[in-house]
BABAMAR-481308 format. One record per residue (C-alpha): residue number from 1; x, y, z. Coordinates in pm, 1 decimal, decimal comma. Layout:
+-----+----------+----------+----------+
:   k :       xx :       yy :       zz :
+-----+----------+----------+----------+
: NUM :        X :        Y :        Z :
...
+-----+----------+----------+----------+
//
This chain:
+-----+----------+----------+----------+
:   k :       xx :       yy :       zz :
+-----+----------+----------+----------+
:   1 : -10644,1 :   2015,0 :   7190,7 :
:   2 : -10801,2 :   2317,1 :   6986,4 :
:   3 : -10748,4 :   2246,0 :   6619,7 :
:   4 : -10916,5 :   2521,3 :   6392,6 :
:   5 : -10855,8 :   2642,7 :   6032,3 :
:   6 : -10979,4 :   2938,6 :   5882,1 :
:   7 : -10987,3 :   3128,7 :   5522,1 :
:   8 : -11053,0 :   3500,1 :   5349,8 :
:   9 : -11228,5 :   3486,8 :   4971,1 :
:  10 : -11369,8 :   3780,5 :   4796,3 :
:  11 : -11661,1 :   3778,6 :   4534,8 :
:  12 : -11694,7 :   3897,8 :   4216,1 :
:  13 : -11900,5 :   4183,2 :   4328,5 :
:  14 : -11634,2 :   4268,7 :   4604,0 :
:  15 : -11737,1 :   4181,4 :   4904,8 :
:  16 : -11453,4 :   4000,9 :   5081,3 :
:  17 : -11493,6 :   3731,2 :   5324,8 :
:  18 : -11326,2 :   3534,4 :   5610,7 :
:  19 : -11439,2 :   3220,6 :   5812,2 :
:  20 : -11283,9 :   2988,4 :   6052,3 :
:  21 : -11393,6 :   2622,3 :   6260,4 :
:  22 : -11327,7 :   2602,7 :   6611,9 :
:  23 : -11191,0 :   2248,4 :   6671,8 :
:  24 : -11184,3 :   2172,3 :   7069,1 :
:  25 : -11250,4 :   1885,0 :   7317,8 :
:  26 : -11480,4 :   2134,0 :   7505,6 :
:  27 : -11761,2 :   2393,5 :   7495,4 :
:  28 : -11699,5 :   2709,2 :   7684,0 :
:  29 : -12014,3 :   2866,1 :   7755,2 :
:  30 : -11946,0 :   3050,9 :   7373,3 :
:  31 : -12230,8 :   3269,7 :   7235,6 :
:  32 : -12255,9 :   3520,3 :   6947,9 :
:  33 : -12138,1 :   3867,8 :   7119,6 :
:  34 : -12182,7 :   4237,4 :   6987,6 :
:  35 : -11951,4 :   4453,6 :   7176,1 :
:  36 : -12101,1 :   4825,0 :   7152,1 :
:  37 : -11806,5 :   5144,1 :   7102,1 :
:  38 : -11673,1 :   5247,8 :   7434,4 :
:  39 : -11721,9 :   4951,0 :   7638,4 :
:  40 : -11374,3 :   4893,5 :   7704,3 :
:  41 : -11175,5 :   4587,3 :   7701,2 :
:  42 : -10889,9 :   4458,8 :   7981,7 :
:  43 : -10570,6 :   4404,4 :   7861,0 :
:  44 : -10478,8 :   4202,6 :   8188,4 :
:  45 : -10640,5 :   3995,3 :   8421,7 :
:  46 : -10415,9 :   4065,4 :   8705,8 :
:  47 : -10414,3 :   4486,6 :   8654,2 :
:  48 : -10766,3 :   4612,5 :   8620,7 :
:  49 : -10675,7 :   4819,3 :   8342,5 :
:  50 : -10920,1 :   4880,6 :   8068,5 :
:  51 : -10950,0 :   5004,1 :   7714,7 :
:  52 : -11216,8 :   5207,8 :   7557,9 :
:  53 : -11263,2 :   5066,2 :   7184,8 :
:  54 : -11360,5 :   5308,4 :   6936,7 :
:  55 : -11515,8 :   5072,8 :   6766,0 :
:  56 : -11848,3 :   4841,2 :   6794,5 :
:  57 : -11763,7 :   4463,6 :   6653,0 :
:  58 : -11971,9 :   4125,9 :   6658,3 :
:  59 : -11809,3 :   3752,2 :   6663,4 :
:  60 : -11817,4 :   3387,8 :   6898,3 :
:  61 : -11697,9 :   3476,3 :   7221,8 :
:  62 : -11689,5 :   3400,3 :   7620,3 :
:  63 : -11818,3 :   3653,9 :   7877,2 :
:  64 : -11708,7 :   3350,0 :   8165,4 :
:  65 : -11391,9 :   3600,2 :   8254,5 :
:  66 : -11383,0 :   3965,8 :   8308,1 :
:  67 : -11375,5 :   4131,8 :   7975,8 :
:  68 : -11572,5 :   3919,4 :   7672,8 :
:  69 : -11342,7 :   3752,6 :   7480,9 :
:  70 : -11381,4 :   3695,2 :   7138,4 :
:  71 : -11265,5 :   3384,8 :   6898,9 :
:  72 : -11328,8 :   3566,7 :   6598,5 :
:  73 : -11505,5 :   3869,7 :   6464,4 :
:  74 : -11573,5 :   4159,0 :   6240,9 :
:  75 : -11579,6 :   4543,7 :   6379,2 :
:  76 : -11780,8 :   4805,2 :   6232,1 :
:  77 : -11525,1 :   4922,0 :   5965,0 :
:  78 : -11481,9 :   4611,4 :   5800,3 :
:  79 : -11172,6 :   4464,6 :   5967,6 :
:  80 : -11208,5 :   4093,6 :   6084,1 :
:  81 : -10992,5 :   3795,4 :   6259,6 :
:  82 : -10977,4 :   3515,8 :   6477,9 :
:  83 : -10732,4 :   3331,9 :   6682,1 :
:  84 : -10645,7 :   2965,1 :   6626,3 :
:  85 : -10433,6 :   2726,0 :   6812,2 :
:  86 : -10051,0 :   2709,5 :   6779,5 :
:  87 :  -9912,0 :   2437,8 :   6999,2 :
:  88 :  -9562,0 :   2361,1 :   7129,4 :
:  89 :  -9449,2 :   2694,4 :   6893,5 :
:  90 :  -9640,1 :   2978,4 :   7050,5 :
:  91 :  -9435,4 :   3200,7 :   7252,1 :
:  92 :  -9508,4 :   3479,4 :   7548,1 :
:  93 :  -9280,8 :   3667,5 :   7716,4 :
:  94 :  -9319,1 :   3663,3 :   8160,2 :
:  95 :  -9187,8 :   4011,5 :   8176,6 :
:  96 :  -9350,8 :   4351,0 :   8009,9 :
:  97 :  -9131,7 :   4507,0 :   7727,1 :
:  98 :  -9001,3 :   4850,4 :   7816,4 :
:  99 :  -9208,2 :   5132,6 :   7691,4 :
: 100 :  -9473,3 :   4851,4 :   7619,2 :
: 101 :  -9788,9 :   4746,6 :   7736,4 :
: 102 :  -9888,7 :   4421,1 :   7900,5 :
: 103 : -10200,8 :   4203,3 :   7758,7 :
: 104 : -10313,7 :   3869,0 :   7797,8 :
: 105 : -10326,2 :   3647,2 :   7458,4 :
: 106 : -10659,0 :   3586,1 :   7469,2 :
: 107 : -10787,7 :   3922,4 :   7437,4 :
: 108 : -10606,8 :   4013,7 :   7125,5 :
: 109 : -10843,0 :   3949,9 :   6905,7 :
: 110 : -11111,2 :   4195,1 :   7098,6 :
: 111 : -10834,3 :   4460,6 :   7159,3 :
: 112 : -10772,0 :   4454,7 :   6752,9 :
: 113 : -11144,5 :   4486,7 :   6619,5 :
: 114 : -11227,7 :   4737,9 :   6863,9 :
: 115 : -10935,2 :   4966,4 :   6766,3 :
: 116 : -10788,7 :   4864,2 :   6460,6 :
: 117 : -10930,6 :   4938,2 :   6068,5 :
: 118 : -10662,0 :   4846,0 :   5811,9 :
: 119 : -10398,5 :   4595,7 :   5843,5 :
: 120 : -10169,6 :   4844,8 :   5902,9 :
: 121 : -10350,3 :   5010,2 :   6204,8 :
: 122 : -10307,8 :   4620,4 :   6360,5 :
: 123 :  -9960,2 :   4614,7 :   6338,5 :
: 124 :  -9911,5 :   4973,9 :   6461,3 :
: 125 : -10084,0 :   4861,7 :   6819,4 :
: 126 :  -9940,0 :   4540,3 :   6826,2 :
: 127 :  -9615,5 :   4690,4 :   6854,6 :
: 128 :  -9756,4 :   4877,2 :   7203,3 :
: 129 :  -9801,5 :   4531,4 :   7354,6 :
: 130 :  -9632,1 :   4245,1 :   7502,1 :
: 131 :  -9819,2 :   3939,3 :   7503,4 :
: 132 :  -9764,4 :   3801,8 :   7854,4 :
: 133 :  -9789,4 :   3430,7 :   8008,2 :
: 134 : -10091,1 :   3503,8 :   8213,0 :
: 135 : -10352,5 :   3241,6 :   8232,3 :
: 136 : -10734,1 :   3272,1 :   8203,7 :
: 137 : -10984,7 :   3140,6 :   8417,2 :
: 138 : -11170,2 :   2983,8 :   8152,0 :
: 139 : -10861,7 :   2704,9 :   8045,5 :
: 140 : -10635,6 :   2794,5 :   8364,4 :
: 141 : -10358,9 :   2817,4 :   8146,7 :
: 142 : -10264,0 :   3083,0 :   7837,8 :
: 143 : -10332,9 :   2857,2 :   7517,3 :
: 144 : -10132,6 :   2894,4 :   7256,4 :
: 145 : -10236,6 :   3148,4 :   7007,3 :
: 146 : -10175,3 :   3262,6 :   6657,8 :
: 147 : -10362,1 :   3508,1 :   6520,1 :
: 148 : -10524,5 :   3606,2 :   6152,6 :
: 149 : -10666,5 :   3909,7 :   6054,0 :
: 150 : -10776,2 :   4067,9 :   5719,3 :
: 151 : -10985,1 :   4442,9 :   5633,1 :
: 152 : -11207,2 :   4569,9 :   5364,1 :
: 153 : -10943,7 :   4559,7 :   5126,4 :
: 154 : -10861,6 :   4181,1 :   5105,4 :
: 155 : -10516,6 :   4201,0 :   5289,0 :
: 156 : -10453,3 :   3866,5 :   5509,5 :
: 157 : -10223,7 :   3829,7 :   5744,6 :
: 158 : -10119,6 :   3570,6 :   6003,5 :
: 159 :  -9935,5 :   3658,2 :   6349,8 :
: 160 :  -9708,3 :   3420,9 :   6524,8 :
: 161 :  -9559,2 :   3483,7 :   6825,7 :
: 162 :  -9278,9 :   3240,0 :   6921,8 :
: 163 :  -8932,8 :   3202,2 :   7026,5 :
: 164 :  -8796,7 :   3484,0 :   6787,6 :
: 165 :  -9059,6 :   3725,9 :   6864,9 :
: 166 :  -9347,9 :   3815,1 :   6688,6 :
: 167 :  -9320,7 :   3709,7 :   6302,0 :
: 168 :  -9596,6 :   3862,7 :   6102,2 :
: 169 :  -9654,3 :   3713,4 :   5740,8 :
: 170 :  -9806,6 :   3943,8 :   5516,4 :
: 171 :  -9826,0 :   3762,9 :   5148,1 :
: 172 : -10041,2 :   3472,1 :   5238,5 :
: 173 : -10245,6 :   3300,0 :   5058,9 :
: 174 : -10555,4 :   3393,8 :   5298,0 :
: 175 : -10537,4 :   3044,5 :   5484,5 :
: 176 : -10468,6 :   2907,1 :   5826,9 :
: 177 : -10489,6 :   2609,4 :   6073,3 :
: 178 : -10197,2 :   2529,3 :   6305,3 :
: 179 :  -9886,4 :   2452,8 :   6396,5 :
: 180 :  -9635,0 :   2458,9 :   6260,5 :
: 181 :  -9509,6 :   2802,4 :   6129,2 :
: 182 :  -9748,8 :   2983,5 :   5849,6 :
: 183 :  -9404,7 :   2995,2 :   5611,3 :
: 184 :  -9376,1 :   2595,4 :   5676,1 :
: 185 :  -9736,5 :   2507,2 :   5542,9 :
: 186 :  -9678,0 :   2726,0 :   5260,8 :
: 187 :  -9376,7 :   2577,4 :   5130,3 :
: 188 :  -9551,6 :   2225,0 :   5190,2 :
: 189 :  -9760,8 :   2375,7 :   4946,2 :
: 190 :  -9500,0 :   2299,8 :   4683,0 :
: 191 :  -9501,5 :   1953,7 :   4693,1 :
: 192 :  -9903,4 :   1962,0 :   4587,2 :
: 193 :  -9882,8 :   2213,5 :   4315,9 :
: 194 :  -9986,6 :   1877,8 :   4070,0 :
: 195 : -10297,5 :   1852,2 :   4254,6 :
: 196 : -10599,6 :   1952,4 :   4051,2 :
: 197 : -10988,3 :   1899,9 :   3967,3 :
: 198 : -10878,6 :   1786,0 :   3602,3 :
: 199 : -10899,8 :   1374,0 :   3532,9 :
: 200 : -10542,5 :   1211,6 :   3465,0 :
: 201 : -10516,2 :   1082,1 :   3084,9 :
: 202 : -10538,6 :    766,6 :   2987,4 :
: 203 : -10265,4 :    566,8 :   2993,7 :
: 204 : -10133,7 :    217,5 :   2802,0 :
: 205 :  -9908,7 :    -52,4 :   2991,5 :
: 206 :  -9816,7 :   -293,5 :   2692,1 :
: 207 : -10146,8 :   -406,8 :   2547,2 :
: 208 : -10314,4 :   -283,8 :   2908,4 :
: 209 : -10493,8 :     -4,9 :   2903,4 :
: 210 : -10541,1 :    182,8 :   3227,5 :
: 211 : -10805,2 :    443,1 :   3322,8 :
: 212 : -10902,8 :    598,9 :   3629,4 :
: 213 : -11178,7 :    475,3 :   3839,2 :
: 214 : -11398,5 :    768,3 :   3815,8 :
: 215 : -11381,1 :   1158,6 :   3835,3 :
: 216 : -11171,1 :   1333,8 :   4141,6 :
: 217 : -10876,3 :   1101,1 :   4060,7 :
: 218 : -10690,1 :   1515,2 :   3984,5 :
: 219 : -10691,3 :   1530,3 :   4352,6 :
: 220 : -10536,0 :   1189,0 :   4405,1 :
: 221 : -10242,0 :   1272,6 :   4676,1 :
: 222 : -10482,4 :   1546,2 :   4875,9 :
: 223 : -10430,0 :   1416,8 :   5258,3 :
: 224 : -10742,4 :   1325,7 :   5431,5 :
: 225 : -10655,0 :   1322,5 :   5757,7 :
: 226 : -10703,1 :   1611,8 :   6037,4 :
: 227 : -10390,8 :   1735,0 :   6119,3 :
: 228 : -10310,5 :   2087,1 :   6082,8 :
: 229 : -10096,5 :   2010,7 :   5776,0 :
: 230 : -10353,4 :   1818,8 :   5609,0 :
: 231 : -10597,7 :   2050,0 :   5702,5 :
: 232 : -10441,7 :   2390,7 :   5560,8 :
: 233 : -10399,8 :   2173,0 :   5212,7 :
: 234 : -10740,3 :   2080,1 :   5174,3 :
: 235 : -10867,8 :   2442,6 :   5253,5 :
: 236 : -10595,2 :   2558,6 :   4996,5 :
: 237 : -10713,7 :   2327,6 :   4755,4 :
: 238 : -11082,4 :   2414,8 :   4778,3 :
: 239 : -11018,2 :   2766,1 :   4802,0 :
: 240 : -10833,4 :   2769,2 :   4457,4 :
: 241 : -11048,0 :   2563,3 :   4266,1 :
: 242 : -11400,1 :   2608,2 :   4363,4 :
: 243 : -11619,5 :   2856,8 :   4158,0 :
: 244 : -11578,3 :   3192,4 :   4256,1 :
: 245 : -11887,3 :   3371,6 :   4415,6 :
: 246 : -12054,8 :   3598,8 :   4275,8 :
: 247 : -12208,6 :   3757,6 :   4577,5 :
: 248 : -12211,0 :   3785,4 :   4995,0 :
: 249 : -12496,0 :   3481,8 :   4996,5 :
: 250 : -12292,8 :   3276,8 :   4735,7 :
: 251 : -11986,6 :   3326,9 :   4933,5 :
: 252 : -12133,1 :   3227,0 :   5265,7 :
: 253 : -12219,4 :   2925,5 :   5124,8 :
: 254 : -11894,7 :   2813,2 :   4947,3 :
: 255 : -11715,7 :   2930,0 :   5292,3 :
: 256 : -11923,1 :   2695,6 :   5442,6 :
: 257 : -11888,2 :   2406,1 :   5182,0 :
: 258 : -11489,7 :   2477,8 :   5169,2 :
: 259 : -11471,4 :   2399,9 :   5560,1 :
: 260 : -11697,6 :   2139,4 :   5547,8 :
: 261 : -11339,8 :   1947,4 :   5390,4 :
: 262 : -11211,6 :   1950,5 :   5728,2 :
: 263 : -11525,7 :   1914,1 :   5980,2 :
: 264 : -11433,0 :   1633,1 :   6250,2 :
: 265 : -11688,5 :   1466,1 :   6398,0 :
: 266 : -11735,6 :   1354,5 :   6731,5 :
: 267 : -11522,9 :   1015,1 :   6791,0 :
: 268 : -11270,2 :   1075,6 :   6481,7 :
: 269 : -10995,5 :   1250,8 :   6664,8 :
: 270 : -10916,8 :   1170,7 :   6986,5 :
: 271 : -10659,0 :   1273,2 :   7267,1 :
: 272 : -10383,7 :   1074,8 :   7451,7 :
: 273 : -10678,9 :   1095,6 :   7760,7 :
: 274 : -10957,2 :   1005,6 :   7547,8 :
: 275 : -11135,6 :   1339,0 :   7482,6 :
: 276 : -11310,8 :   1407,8 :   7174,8 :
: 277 : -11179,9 :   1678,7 :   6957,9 :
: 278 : -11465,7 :   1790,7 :   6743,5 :
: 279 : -11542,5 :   2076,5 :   6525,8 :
: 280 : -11753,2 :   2315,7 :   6783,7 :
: 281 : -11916,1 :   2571,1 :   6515,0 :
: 282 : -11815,7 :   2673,0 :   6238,0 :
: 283 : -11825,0 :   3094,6 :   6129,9 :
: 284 : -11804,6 :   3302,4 :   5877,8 :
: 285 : -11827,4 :   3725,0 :   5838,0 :
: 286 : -11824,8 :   3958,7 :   5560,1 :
: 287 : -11633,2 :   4277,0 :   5560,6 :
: 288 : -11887,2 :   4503,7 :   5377,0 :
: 289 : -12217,5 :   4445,3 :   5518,0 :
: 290 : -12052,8 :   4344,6 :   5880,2 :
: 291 : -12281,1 :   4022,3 :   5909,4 :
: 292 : -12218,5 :   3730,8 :   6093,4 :
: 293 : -12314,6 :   3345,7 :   5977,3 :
: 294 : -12205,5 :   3054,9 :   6182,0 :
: 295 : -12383,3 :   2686,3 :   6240,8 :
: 296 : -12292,1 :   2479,2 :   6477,4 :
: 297 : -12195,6 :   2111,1 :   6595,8 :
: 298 : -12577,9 :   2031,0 :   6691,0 :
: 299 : -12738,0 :   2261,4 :   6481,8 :
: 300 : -12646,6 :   2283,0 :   6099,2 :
: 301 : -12884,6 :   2553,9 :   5992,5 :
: 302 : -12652,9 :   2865,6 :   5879,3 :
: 303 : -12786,2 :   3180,2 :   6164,0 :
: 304 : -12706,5 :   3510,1 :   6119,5 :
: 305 : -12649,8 :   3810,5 :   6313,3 :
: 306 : -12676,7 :   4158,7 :   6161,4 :
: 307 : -12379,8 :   4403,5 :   6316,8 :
: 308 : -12525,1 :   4743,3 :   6199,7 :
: 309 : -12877,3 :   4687,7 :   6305,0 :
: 310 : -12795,6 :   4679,4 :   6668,2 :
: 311 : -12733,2 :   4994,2 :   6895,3 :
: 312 : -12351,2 :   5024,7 :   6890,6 :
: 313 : -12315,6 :   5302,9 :   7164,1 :
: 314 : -12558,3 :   5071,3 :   7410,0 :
: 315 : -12414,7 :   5095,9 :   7719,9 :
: 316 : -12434,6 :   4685,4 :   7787,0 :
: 317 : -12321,7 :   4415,8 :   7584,7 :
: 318 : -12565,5 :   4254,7 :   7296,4 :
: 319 : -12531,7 :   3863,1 :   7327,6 :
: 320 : -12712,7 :   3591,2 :   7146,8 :
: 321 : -12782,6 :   3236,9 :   7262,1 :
: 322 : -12707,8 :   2921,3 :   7051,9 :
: 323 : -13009,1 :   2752,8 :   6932,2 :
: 324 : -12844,9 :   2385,0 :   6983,3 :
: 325 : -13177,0 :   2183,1 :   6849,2 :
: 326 : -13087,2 :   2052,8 :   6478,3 :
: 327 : -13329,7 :   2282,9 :   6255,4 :
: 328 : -13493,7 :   2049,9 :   6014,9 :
: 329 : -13767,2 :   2166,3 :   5790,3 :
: 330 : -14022,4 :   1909,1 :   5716,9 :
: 331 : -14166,5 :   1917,2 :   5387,5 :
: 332 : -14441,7 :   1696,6 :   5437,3 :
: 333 : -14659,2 :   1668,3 :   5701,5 :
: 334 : -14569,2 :   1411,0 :   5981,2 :
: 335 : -14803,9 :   1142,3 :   6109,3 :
: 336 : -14808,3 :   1204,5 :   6463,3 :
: 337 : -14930,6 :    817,5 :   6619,6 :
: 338 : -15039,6 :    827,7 :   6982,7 :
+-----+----------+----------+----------+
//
């Protein structure tokens, strides 16, 4: 299964932020992807229709299928997103919507950033499509998407398509993971609220007294487990109470720290078949200076890839190879024996 979880911060000098973890049980052959203005994106796999995006935009992505699609990303004006698993709730329709158009799930994220800048220009042209049950060559099958996206100006929201339609939720507290429903992890939030980074008092029991074994004991209660649940409270948690950045640098890194709560290593989660799910790479974007960080499974050093310092009207896609080798850097020099 593909797990995920994801979060938007902002920094005291205002940049704002957004980062997600790509939780799956296998590695498609994903690279960092710079789509250049005009290059055009399919909608479906079974029409050859395809749309020129106005705009240029940079994330993880595939190019196995037709038309690159993307995980997760940030376009030239600021606006970024990512789609996350949503199993057993996700919804798509078989037929097209009158007056609408078709598109497969997994290109939503590519169609959005290449045509969208606000939150409000999102929901405009998601109303002109019907997400349709078409499968992808890459899975054979359309997974089961939810979708997050957030601009320049801090908005978040969360997408869900299922059985009622398409719900979008646009007061959120700027965190996802997966099933179920956005609205249900937020009122699980409720039954936390006494969670906190601040030691319990001391306490007497007759002539006993009783204190706690050492700091963190605030957070007593936190679930430490993986499951989606678990997983959107932790990132909650840590976004709330860690110190607030003071700049793009200082944010990447507490993004970075914040997901490290819910990391799963190889051999900690594993399917009814005995597949590792495992936390791929992890990514994070800023909305101002339209830069990309991730790190990956392998490889823990943070890269980065620069959006505005590439040629956005190149007529060919811009893609950069992982770098799987874990980058250590040796402080001292090693004896090299023979």
């Amino acid at each position: 299964m593909l797990g995920c979880s994801s979060l938007a911060i902002h920094t005291t000098d205002q940049k704002n932020l957004f980062a997600r973890t790509m939780d799956f049980t296998m590695e498609p052959d994903s690279k960092v992807i710079i789509v250049p203005r005009n290059y055009g994106i399919r909608l479906l796999e079974k029409e050859d229709v395809v749309i020129n995006n106005q705009y240029a935009f940079i994330g993880m992505g595939s190019t196995d299928i037709s038309s690159p699609v993307l995980y997760d990303g940030v376009n030239e004006k600021g606006l970024m997103g990512a789609m996350l698993y949503y199993a057993t709730f996700a919804t798509y329709a078989e037929e097209l919507e009158e007056g609408k158009r078709g598109i497969n799930p997994v290109y939503v994220v590519s169609q959005i950033l290449g045509n969208c800048v606000t939150i409000d220009d999102v929901l405009t042209r998601l109303e002109a499509f019907t997400l349709i049950n078409e499968a992808n060559a890459i899975l054979g099958f359309a997974p089961p998407l939810h979708f997050t996206f957030t601009d320049a100006s801090g908005e978040t929201i969360v997408i869900e398509p299922d059985k009622t339609g398409i719900t979008v939720h646009r007061k959120t507290i700027g965190v996802m993971t997966n099933s179920p429903g956005y609205e249900w992890h937020q009122t699980n939030l409720r039954a936390y609220i006494g969670v906190n980074p601040y030691p319990p008092n001391d306490i007497t029991m007759s002539d006993l007294e009783l204190t706690p074994f050492g700091q963190g004991a605030g957070a007593l209660g936190l679930p430490g487990d993986f499951t989606p649940s678990a997983r959107f409270l932790r990132v909650a948690y840590w976004k709330k109470y860690t110190e607030e950045a003071k700049n793009e640098v200082e944010g990447v890194t507490n993004l970075f720290h914040i997901l490290s709560s819910v990391n799963i290593p190889k051999g900690v989660v594993l399917t009814k078949e005995g597949n590792k799910d495992y936390t791929i790479y992890t990514s994070a974007m800023c909305s101002q200076s339209k830069n990309y960080y991730f790190k990956l499974y392998d490889n823990s050093r943070i890269s980065s890839v620069s959006l505005m310092d590439e040629n956005l009207d190149s007529s060919t896609l811009i893609t950069f190879e992982w770098e799987r080798a874990q980058d250590i850097k040796q402080l001292n020099k090693v004896n090299v024996k023979s």
